[in-house]
C-alpha positions in Angstrom: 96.4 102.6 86.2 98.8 99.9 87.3 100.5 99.0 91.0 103.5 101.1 90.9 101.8 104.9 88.9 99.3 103.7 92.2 102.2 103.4 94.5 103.7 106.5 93.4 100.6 108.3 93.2 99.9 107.9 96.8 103.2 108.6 97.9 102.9 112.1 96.0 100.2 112.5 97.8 101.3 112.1 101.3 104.7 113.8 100.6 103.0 116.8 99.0 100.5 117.1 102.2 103.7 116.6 104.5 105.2 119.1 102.9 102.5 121.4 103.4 101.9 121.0 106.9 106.0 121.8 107.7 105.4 125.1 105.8 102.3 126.3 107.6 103.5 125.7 111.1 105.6 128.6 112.4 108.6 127.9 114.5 107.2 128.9 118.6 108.9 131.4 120.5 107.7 130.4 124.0 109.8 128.2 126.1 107.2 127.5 128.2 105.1 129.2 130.8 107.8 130.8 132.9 109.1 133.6 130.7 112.7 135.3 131.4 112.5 137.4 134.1 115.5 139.2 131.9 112.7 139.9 129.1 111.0 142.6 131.2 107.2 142.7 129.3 104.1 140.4 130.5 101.0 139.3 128.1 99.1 140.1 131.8 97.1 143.3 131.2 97.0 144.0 134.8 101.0 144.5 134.4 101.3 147.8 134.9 98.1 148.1 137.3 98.1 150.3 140.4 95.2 150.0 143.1 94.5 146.4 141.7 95.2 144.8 145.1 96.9 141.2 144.9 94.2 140.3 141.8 96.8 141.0 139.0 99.6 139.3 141.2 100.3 135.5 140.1 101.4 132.8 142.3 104.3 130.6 140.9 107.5 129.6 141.1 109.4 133.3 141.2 113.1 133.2 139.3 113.2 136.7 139.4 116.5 138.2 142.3 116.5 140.7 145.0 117.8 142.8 142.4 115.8 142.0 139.7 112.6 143.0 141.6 114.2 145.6 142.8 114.9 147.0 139.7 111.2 146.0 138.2 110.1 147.8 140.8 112.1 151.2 140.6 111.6 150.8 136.8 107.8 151.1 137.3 108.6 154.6 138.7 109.2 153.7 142.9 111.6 154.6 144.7 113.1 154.0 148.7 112.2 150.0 148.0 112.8 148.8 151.4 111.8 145.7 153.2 111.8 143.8 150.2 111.4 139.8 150.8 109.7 137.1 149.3 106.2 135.6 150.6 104.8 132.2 151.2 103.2 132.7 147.1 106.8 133.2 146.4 105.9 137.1 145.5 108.1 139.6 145.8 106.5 142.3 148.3 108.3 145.9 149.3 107.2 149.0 150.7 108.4 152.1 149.0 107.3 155.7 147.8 105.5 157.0 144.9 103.6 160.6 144.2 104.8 161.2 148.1 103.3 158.5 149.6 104.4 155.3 151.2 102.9 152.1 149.0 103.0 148.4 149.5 104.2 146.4 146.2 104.1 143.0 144.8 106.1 141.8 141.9 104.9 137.9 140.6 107.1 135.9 138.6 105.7 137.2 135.2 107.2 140.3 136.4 104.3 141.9 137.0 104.3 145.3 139.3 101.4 145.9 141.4 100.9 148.3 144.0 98.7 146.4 146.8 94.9 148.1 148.1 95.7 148.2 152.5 
């Protein structure tokens, strides 16, 4: 085999394994580890969680608005959300009333709604 079917033999070879590297990796659809707030669903199983205390609750930088955890919160089946206000872990904590009774919630910056143990 001479210098240039060598040449060209190798460069095959890389092209062809380049080539199958772009194909097997999938574009990504995470933007990083704050999702949109706008998105409204969590990978956190807890998400959903009642009783689970501040456990399930995630400290981080919160994007979400008054409004928006407002909403997260009424959506999650709560109503009369009053003293709503963010804390030192930037979570959103409220009181309000579900099943007839008055609750303490959290909402984190995953968007997770979690009614807090007293």
């Amino acid at each position: 085999m001479g210098l240039k079917q060598t040449v060209f033999a190798a460069g095959f070879l890389l092209g062809s394994a380049g080539l199958a590297m772009a194909q097997s990796t999938g574009p990504s659809t995470t933007t990083g580890n704050h999702p949109s707030p706008s998105v409204g669903t969590s990978t956190n199983p807890n998400a959903n969680a009642t009783g689970a205390g501040n456990a399930a609750l995630e400290r981080g930088a919160n994007s979400f608005t008054e409004g928006q955890a407002r909403r997260r919160i009424e959506d999650r089946g709560y109503t009369n959300v009053d003293q709503l206000h963010k804390d030192q872990n930037s979570i959103w904590q409220a009181e309000a009333m579900k099943d007839g009774r008055r609750v303490r919630v959290g909402v984190d910056f995953r968007g997770n709604v979690v009614e807090e143990n007293r």
